[in-house]
C-alpha atoms as a printed R data frame, in Angstrom:
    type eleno elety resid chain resno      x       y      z
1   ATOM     1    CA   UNK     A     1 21.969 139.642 20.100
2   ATOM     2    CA   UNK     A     2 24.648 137.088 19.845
3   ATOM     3    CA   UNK     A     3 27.299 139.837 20.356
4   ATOM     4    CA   UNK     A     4 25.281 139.888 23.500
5   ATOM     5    CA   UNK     A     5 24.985 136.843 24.561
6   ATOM     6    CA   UNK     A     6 29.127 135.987 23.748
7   ATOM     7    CA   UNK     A     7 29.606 139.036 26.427
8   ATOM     8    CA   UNK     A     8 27.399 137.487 28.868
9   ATOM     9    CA   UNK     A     9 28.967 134.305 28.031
10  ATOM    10    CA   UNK     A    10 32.676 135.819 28.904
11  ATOM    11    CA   UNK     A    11 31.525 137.818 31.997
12  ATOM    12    CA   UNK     A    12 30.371 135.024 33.990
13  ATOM    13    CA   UNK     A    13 33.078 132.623 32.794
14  ATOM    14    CA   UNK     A    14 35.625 135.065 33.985
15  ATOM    15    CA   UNK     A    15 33.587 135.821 37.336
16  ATOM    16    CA   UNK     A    16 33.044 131.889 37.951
17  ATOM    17    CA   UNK     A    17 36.751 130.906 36.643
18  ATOM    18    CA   UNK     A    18 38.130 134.147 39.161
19  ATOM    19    CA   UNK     A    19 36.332 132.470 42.013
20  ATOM    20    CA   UNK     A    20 37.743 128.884 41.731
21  ATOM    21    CA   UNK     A    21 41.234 128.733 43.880
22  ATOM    22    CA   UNK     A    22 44.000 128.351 41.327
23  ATOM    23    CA   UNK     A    23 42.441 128.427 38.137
24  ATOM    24    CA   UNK     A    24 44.083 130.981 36.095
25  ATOM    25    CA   UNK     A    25 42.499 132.900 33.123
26  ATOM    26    CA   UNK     A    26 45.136 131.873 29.899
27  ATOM    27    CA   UNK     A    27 44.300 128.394 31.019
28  ATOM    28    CA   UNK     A    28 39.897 129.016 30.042
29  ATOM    29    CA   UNK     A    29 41.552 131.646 27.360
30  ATOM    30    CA   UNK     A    30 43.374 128.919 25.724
31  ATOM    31    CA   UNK     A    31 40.542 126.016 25.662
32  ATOM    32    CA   UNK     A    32 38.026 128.921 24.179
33  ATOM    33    CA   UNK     A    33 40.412 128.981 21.527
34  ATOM    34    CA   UNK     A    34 40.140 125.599 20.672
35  ATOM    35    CA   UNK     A    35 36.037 125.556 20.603
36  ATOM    36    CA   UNK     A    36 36.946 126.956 16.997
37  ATOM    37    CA   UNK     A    37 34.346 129.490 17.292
38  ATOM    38    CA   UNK     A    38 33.902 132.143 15.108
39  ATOM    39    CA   UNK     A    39 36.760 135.219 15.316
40  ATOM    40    CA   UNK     A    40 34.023 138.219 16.176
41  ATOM    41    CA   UNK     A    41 32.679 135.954 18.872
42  ATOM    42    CA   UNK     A    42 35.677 134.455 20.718
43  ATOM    43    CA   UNK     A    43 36.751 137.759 20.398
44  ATOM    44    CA   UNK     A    44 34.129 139.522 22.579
45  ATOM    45    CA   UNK     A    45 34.299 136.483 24.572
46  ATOM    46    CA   UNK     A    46 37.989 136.876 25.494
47  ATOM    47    CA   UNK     A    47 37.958 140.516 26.068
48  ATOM    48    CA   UNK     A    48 34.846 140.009 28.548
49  ATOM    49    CA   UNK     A    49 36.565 137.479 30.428
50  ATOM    50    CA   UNK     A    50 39.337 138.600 31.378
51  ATOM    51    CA   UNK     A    51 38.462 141.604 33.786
52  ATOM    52    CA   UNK     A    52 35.860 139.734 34.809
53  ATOM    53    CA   UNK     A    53 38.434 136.838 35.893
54  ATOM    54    CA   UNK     A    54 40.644 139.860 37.248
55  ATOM    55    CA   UNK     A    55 38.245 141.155 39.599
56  ATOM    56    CA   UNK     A    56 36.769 137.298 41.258
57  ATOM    57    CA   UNK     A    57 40.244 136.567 41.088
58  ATOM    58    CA   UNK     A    58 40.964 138.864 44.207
59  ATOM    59    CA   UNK     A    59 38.343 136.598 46.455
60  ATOM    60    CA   UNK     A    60 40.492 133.497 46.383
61  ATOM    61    CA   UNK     A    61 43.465 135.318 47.089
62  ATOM    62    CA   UNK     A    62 42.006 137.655 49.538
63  ATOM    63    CA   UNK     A    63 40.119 135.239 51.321
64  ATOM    64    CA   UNK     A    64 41.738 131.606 50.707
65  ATOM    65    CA   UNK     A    65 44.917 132.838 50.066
66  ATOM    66    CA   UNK     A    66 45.420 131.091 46.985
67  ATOM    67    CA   UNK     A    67 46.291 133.485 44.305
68  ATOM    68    CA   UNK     A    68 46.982 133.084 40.318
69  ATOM    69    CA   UNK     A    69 50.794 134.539 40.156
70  ATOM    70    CA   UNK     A    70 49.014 138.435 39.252
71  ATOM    71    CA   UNK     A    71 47.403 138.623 42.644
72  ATOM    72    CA   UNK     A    72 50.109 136.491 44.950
73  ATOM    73    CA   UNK     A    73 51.525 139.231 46.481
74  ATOM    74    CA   UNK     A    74 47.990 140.238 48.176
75  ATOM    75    CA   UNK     A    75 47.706 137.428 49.542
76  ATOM    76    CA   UNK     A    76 50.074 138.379 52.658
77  ATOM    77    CA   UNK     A    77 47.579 141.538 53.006
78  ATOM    78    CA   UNK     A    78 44.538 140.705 52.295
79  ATOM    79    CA   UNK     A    79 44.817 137.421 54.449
80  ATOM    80    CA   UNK     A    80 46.580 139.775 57.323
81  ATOM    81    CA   UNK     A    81 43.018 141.828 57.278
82  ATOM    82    CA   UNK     A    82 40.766 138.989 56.643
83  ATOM    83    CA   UNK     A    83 42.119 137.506 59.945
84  ATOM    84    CA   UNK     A    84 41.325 140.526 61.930
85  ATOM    85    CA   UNK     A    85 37.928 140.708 60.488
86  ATOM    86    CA   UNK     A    86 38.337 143.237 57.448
87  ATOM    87    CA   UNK     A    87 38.125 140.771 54.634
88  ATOM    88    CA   UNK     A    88 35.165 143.356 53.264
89  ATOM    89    CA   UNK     A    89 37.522 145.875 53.221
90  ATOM    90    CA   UNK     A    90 39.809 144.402 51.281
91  ATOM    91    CA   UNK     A    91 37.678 143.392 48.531
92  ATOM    92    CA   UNK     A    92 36.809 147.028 48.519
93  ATOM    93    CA   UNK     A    93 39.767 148.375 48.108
94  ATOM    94    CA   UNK     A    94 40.678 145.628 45.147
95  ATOM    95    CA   UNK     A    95 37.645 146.401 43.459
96  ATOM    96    CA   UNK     A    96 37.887 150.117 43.665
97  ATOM    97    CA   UNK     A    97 41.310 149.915 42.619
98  ATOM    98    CA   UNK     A    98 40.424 148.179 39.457
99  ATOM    99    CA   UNK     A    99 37.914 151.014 38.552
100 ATOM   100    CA   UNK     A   100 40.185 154.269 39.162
101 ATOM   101    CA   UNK     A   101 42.707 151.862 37.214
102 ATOM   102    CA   UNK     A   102 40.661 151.584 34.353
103 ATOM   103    CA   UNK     A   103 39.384 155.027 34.182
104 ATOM   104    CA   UNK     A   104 43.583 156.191 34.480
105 ATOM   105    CA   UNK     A   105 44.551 153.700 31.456
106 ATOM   106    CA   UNK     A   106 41.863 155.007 29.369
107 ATOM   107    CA   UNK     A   107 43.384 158.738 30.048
108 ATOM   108    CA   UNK     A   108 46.665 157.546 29.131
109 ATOM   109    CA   UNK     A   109 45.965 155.325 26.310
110 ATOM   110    CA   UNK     A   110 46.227 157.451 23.152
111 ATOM   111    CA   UNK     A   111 49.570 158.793 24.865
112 ATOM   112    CA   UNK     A   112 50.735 154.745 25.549
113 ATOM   113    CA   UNK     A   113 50.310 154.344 21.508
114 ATOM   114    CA   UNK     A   114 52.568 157.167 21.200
115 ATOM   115    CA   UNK     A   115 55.106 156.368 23.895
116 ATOM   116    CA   UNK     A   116 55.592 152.277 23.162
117 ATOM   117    CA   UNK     A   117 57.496 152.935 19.665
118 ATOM   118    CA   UNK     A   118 59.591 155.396 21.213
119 ATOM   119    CA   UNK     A   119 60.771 153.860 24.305
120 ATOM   120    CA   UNK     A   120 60.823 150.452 22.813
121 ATOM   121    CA   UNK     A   121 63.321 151.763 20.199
122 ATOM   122    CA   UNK     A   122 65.463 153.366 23.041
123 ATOM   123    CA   UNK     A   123 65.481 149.866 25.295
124 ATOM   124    CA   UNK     A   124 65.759 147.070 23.018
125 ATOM   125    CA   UNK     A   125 68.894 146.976 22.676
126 ATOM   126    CA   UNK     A   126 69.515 146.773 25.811
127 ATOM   127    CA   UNK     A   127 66.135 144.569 27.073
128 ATOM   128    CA   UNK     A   128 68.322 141.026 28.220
129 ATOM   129    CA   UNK     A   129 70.324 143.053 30.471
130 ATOM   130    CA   UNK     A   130 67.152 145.242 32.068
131 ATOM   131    CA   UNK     A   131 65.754 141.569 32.284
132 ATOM   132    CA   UNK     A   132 68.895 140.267 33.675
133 ATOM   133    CA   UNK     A   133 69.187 143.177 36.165
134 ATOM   134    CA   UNK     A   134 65.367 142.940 37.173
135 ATOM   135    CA   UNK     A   135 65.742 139.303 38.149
136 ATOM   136    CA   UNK     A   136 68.573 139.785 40.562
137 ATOM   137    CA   UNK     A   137 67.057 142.627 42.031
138 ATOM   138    CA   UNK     A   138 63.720 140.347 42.733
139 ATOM   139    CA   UNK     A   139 65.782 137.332 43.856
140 ATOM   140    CA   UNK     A   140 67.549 139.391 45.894
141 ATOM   141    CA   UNK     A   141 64.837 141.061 47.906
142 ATOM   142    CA   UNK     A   142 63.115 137.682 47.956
143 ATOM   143    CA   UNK     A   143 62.336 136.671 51.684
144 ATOM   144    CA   UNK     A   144 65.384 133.495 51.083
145 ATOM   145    CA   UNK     A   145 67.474 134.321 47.928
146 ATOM   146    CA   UNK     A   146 68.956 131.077 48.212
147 ATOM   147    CA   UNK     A   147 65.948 129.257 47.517
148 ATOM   148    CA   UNK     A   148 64.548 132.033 45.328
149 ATOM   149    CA   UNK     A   149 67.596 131.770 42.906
150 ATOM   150    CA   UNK     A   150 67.183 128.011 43.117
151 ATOM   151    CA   UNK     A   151 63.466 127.857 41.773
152 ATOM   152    CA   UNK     A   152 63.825 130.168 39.331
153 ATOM   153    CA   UNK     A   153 66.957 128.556 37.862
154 ATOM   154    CA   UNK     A   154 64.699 125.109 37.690
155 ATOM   155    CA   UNK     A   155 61.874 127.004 36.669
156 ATOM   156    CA   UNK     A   156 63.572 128.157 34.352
157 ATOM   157    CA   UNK     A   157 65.475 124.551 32.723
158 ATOM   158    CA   UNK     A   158 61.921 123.404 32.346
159 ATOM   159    CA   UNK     A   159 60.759 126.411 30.461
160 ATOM   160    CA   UNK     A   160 63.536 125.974 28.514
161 ATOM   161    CA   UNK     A   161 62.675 122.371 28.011
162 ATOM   162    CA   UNK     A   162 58.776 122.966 27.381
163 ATOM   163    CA   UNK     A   163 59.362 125.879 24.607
164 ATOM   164    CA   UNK     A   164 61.463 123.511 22.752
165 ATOM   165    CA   UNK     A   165 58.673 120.799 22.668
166 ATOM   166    CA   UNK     A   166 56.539 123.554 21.190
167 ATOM   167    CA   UNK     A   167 57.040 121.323 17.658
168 ATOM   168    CA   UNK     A   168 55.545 117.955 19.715
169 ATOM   169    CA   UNK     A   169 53.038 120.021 21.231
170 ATOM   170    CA   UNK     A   170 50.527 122.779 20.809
171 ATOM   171    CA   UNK     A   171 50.993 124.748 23.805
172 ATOM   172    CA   UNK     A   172 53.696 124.419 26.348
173 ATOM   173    CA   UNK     A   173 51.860 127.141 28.591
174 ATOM   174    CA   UNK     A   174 49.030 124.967 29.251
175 ATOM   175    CA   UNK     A   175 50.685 122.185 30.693
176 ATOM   176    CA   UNK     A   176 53.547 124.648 31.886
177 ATOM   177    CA   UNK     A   177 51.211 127.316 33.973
178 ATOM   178    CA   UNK     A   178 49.055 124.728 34.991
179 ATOM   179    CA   UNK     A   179 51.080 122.603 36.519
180 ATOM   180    CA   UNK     A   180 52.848 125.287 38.547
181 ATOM   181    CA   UNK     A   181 50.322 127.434 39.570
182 ATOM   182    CA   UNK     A   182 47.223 125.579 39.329
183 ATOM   183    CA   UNK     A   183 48.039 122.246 40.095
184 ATOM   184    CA   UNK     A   184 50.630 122.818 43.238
185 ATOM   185    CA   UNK     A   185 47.928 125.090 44.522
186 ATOM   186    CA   UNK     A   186 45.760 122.526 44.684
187 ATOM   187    CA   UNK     A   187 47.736 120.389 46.249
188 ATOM   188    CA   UNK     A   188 48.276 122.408 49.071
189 ATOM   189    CA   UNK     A   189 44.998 123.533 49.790
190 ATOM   190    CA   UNK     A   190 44.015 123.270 53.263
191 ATOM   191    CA   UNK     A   191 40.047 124.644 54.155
192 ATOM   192    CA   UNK     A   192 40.817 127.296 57.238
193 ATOM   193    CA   UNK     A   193 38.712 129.165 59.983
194 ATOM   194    CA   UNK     A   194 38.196 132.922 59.536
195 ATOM   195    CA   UNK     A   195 36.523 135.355 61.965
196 ATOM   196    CA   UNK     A   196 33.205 137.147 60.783
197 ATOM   197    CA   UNK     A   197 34.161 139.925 58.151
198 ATOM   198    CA   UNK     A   198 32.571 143.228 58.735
199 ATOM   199    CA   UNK     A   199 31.200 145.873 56.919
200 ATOM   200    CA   UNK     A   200 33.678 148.920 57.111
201 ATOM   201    CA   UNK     A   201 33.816 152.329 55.377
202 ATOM   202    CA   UNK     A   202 36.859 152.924 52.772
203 ATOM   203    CA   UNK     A   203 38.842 155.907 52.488
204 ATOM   204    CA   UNK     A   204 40.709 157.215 49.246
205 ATOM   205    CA   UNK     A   205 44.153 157.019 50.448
206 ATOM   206    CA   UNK     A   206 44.998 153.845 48.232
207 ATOM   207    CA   UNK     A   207 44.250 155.531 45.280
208 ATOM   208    CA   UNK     A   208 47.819 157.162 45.000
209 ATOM   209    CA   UNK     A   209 49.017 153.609 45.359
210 ATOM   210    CA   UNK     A   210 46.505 152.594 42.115
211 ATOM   211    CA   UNK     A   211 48.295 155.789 40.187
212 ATOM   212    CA   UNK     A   212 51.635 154.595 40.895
213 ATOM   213    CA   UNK     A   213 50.545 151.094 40.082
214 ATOM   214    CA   UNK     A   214 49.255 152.117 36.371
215 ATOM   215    CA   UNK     A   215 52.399 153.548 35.442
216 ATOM   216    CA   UNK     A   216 54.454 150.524 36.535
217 ATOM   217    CA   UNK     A   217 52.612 148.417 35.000
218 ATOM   218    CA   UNK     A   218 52.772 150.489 31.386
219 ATOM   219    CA   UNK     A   219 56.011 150.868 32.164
220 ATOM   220    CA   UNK     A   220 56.575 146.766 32.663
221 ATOM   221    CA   UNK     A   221 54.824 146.090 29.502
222 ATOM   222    CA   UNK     A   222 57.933 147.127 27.793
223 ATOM   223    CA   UNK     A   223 59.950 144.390 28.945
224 ATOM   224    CA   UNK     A   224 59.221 140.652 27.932
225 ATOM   225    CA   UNK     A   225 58.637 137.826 30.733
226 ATOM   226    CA   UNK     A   226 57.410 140.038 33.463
227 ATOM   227    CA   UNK     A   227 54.470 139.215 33.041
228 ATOM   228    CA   UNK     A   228 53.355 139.233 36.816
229 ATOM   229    CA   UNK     A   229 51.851 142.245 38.429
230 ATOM   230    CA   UNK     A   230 53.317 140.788 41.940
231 ATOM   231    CA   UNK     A   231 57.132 140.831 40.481
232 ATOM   232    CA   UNK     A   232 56.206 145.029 39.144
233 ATOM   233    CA   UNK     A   233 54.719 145.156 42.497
234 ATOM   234    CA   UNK     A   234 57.521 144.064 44.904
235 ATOM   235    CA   UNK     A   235 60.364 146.124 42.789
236 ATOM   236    CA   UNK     A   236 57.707 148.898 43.126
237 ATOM   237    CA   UNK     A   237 57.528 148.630 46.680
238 ATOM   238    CA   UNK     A   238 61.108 149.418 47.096
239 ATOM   239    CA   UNK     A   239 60.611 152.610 45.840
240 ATOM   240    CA   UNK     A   240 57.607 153.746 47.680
241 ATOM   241    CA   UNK     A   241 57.081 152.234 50.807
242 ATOM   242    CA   UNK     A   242 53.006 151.466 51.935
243 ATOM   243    CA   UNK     A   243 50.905 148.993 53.804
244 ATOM   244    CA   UNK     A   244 48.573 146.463 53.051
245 ATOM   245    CA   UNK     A   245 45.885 148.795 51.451
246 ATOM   246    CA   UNK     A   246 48.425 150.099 50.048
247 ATOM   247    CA   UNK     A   247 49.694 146.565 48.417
248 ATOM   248    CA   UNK     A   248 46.348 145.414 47.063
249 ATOM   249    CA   UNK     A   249 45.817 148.526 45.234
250 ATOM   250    CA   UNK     A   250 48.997 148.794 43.844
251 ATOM   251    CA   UNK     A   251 48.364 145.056 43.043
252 ATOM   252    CA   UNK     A   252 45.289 145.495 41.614
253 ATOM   253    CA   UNK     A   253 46.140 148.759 39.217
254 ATOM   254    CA   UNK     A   254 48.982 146.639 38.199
255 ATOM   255    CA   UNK     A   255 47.283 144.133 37.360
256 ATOM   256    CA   UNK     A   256 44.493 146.161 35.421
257 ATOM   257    CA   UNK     A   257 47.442 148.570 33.634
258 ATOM   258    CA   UNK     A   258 49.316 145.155 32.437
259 ATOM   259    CA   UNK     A   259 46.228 144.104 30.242
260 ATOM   260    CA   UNK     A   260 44.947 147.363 29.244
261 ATOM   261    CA   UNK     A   261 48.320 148.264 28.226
262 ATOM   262    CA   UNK     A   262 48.835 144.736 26.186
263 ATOM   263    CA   UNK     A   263 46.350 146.140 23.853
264 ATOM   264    CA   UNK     A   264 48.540 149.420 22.843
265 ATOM   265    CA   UNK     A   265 52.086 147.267 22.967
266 ATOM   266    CA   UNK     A   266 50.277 144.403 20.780
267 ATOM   267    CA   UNK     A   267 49.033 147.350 18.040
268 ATOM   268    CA   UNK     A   268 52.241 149.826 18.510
269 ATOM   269    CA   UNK     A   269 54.778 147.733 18.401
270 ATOM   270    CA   UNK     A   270 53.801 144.076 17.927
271 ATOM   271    CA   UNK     A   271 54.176 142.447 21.359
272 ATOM   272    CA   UNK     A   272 51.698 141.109 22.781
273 ATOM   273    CA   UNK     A   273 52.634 141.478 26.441
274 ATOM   274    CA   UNK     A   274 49.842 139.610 28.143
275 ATOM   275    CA   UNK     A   275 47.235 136.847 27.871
276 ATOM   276    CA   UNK     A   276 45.283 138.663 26.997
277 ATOM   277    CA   UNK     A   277 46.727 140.044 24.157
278 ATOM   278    CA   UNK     A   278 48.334 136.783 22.702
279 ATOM   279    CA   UNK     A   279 44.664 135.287 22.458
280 ATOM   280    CA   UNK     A   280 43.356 138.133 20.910
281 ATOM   281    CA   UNK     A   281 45.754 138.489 18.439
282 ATOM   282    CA   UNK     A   282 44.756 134.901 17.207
283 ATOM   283    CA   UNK     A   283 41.165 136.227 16.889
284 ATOM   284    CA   UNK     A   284 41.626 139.282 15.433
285 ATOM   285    CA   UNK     A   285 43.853 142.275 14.439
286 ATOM   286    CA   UNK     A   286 43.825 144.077 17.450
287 ATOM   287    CA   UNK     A   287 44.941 147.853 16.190
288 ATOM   288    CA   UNK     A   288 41.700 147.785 13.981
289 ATOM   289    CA   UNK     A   289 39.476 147.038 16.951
290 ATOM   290    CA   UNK     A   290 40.920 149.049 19.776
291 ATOM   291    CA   UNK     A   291 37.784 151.271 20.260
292 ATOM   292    CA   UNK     A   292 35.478 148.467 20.765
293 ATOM   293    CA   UNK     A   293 37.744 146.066 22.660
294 ATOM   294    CA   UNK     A   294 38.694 149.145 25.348
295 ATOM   295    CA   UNK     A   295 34.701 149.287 25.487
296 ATOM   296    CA   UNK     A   296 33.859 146.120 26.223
297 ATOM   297    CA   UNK     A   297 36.895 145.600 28.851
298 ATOM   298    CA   UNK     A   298 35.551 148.539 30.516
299 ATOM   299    CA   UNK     A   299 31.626 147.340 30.384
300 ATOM   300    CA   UNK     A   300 33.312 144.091 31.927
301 ATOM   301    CA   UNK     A   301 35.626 145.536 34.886
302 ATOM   302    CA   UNK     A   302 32.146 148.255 35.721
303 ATOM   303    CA   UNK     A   303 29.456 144.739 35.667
304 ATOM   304    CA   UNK     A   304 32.135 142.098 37.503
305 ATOM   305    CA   UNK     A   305 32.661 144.719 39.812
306 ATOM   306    CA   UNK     A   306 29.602 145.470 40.445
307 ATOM   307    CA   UNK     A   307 28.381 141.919 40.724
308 ATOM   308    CA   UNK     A   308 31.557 141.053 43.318
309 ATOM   309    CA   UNK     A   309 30.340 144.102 45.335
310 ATOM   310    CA   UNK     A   310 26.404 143.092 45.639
311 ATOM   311    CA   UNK     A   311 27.444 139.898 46.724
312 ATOM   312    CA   UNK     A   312 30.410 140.784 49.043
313 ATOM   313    CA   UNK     A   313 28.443 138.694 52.231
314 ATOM   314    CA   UNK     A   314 28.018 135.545 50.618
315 ATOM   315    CA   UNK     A   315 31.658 135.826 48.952
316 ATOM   316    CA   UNK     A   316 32.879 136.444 53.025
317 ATOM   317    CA   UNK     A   317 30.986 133.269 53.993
318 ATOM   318    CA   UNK     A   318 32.666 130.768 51.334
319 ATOM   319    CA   UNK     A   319 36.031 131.537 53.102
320 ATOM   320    CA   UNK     A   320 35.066 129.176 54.992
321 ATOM   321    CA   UNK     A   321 33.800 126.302 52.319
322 ATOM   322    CA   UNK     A   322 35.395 123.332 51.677
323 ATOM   323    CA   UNK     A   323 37.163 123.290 47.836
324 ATOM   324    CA   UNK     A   324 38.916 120.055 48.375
325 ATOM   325    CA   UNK     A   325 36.234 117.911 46.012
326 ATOM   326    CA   UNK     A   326 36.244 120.432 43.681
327 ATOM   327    CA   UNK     A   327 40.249 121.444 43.538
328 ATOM   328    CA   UNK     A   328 40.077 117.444 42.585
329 ATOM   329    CA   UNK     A   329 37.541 117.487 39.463
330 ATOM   330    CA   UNK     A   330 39.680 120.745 38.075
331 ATOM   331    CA   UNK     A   331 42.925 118.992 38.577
332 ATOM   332    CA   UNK     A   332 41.303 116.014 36.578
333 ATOM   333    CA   UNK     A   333 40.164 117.854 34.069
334 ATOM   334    CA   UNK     A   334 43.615 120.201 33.759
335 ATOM   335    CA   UNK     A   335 45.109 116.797 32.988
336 ATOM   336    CA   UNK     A   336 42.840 115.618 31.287
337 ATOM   337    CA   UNK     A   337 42.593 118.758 28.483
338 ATOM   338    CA   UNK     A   338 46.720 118.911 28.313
339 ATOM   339    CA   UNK     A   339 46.454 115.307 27.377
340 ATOM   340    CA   UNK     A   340 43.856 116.014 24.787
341 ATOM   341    CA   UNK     A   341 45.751 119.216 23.424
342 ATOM   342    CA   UNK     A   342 49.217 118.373 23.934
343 ATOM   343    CA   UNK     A   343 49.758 114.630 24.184
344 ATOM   344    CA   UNK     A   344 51.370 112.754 26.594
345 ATOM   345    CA   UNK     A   345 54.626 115.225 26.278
346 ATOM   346    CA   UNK     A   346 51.921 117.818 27.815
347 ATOM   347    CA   UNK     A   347 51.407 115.766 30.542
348 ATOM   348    CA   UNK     A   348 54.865 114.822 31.607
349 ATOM   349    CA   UNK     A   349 55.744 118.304 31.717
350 ATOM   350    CA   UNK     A   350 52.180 118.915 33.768
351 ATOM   351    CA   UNK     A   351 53.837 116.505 36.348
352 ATOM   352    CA   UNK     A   352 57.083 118.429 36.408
353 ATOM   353    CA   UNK     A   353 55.387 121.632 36.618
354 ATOM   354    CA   UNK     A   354 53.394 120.750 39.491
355 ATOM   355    CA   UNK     A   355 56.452 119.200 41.342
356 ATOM   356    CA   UNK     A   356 58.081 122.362 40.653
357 ATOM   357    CA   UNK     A   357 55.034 124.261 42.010
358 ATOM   358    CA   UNK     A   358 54.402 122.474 45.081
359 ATOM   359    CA   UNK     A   359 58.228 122.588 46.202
360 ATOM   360    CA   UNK     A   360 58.234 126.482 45.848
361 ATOM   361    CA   UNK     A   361 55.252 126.834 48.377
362 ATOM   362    CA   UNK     A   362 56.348 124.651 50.239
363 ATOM   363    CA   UNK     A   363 59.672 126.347 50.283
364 ATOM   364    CA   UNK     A   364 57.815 129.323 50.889
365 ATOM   365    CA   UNK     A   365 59.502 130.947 48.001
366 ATOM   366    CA   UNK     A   366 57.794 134.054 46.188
367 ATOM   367    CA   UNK     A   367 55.530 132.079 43.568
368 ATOM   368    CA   UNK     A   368 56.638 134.844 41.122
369 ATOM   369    CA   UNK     A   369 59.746 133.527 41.423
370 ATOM   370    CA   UNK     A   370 58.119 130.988 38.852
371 ATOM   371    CA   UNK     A   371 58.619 133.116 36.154
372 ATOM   372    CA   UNK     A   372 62.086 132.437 35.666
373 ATOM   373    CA   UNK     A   373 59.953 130.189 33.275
374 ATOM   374    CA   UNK     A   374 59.412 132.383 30.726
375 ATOM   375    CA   UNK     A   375 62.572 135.246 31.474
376 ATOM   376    CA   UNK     A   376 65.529 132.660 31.223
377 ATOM   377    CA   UNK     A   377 64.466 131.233 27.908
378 ATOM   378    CA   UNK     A   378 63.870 134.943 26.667
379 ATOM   379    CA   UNK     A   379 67.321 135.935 28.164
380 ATOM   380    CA   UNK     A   380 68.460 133.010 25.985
381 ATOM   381    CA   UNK     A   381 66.548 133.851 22.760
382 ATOM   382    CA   UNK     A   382 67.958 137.565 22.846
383 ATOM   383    CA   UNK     A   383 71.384 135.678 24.009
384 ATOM   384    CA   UNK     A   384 71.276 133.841 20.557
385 ATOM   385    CA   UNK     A   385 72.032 130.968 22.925
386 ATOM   386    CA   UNK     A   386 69.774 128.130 21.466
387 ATOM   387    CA   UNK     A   387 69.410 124.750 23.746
C-alpha cells in the first residue's frame, strides 16, 4: 500500500509540476531529496515523476510556449498549430510519441546495456573534442551565432563559477537551472489569446520521426552536458529534414529515450546522464533495480498519458488563463528553497542565473544555448584546466 500511495504521490506531482510554466522536474527531484524520506519510497517517487512531468510538460510548451530546455524546441511548432487552431493535435502527437518511444526503448534496452561499455570505451578518449565539435555545430546553426556564442560563453563562466561553490553550497543546479530557465521564464510571461482548438484525427506519419528520435537520444547519452533533447533535436534535424509534427515527435522520443536510456548508462557504465538518473542513484543502486524502475516509468508515461488525453479540452481552455499570480508565488518560493538549501551564495547565483536567462529570450537566442552551463566546465574538467 505505501508503495502505492508513493506512486500516486509521484504521478500527480509530475503531472501538476509539468503543467506549471517553467517549473522544471530536477528542481521538485531535488527538494524530494531533501524530505529525507526513506530510499524504497523516494525511489518510486522519483521514477513516477518524472514521465509524468515529461508528458504535462508538453502543455506549457505547446500551448503557452514556455518550455523547460527538453521541450523548447516545440515550442516554435506546437505554438505555429495552436494558432491555427490544432493545439489538440499537437498534444496528440506529443503524447503518442512518448508511448511508441517507450515501447522502442524497452525493445532496445537489453541491447543499450550491451552497447554503452563498448562505445563508451571507443569515444572517451576522444569525448571533449565530440563536445567541442557539437557546440560549434549548434552555435552555428543557431538562428544569430553571434549572440548564440555569446550566451553560451557567459553561460558558461557562471557554470564555471557555480560548480566551484559546490564546497559553500549543496547544489549549484538548483540555484543554477532555476534561475535560467525557471525564473527568466517567468519573467517574461505574458497571458496571450488563442483561437478555439479543435478536435482532429492523427495519422502515423510522425512515428518515423519518434524512431529516429530514440536512437539520437541513446546515442546522446554517451556524451556528457547534452543533456537537452532540443540541442539532439536541432543537430538531428540537419540530417533529416521534417515539419512541425515532425519536430514534436522527434522532441518528444528524445526526450523519453534520454531518461530511459540514463538508467542503462548509470548501471553500464556509471554515468548518470540525466536527472533522472543522478537522483536515483542517491536513492538506490540502480543496476539492481532496473526491472522494477523500467516498470514503474512505463505504468507512469501509460497513466499521465492517459490522464493528459481525457482532459485534452480543459488543458486547451487554460491557454488562455492568467499564470502571472502564480509564476509570482513559484518564483518566491524558488528563492526562497535555494536560500534554505544553499545559502545566500545560492541566491546570488539565482540572481545571475535569471539575468542570464531573461537576456537570452530576450535576445531570442536558442534557450539550449544555456547549456554551455554544464559543457564548458566539462570541456574544462576533461581539459585538466581547473579555474
Amino acid at each position: 500500500m505505501e508503495d502505492i500511495l508513493a506512486f500516486i504521490v509521484g504521478l500527480f506531482a509530475g503531472l501538476i509540476s509539468g503543467l506549471i510554466p517553467g517549473l522544471h522536474s530536477n528542481v521538485l527531484a531535488q527538494m524530494i531529496i531533501t524530505l529525507g524520506l526513506d530510499e524504497r519510497t523516494a525511489e518510486i517517487i522519483l521514477i513516477s515523476l518524472f514521465p509524468a512531468h515529461l508528458i504535462a510538460s508538453f502543455v506549457p510548451s505547446i500551448f503557452f510556449g514556455i518550455p523547460d530546455e527538453d521541450t523548447a524546441i516545440s515550442v516554435l511548432p506546437g505554438q505555429r498549430m495552436v494558432r491555427s487552431g490544432k493545439g489538440m493535435k499537437a498534444l496528440k502527437i506529443a503524447i503518442l510519441s512518448c508511448i511508441f518511444a517507450t515501447i522502442f526503448c524497452v525493445v532496445l534496452f537489453y541491447f543499450s546495456l550491451q552497447f554503452y561499455p563498448k562505445a563508451y570505451d571507443m569515444i572517451k578518449e576522444n569525448i571533449v573534442y565530440i563536445l567541442i565539435a557539437f557546440s560549434a555545430i549548434f552555435i552555428i546553426r543557431s538562428k544569430n551565432p553571434l549572440f548564440a556564442l555569446l550566451i553560451f560563453v557567459v553561460s558558461g563562466i557562471l557554470g564555471t563559477y557555480a560548480l566551484n561553490t559546490s564546497t559553500q553550497i549543496s547544489d549549484p543546479f538548483l540555484p543554477l537551472f532555476s534561475g535560467m530557465f525557471t525564473i527568466a521564464a517567468i519573467a517574461t510571461y505574458k497571458k496571450g489569446s488563442l483561437p478555439a482548438q479543435e478536435e482532429e484525427p492523427v495519422g502515423l506519419d510522425f512515428l518515423k520521426f519518434a524512431a529516429i528520435g530514440v536512437v539520437l537520444g541513446m546515442v546522446a547519452n554517451l556524451l556528457p552536458g547534452i543533456s537537452s533533447s532540443s540541442q539532439v533535436a536541432t543537430l538531428g534535424s540537419s540530417i533529416v529534414k521534417t515539419d512541425s509534427e515532425g519536430y514534436l515527435a522527434s522532441v518528444a522520443a528524445i526526450s523519453v529515450s534520454k531518461q530511459v536510456f540514463s538508467l542503462s548508462t548509470q548501471a553500464s557504465i556509471n554515468k548518470p546522464r540525466e536527472g533522472l538518473a543522478v537522483f536515483l542513484s542517491k536513492t538506490t543502486k540502480v543496476s539492481d533495480d532496473l526491472v522494477l524502475l523500467i516498470a514503474l516509468f512505463i505504468m507512469s508515461i501509460a497513466c499521465a498519458s492517459v490522464i493528459v488525453y481525457l482532459l485534452r479540452q480543459k488543458i486547451a481552455a487554460l491557454a488562455n488563463f492568467d499564470f502571472s499570480k502564480l509564476n509570482i508565488i513559484i518564483a518566491l518560493y524558488l528563492a526562497g528553497i535555494t536560500l534554505i538549501i544553499d545559502g545566500p551564495v545560492g541566491l546570488l547565483i539565482l540572481a545571475l542565473a535569471s539575468v542570464v536567462g531573461f537576456i537570452t529570450l530576450k535576445l531570442e537566442v536558442e534557450r539550449t544555448t544555456l547549456m554551455g552551463s554544464v559543457i564548458i566546465p566539462t570541456i574544462l574538467i576533461l581539459l585538466r584546466i581547473f579555474l
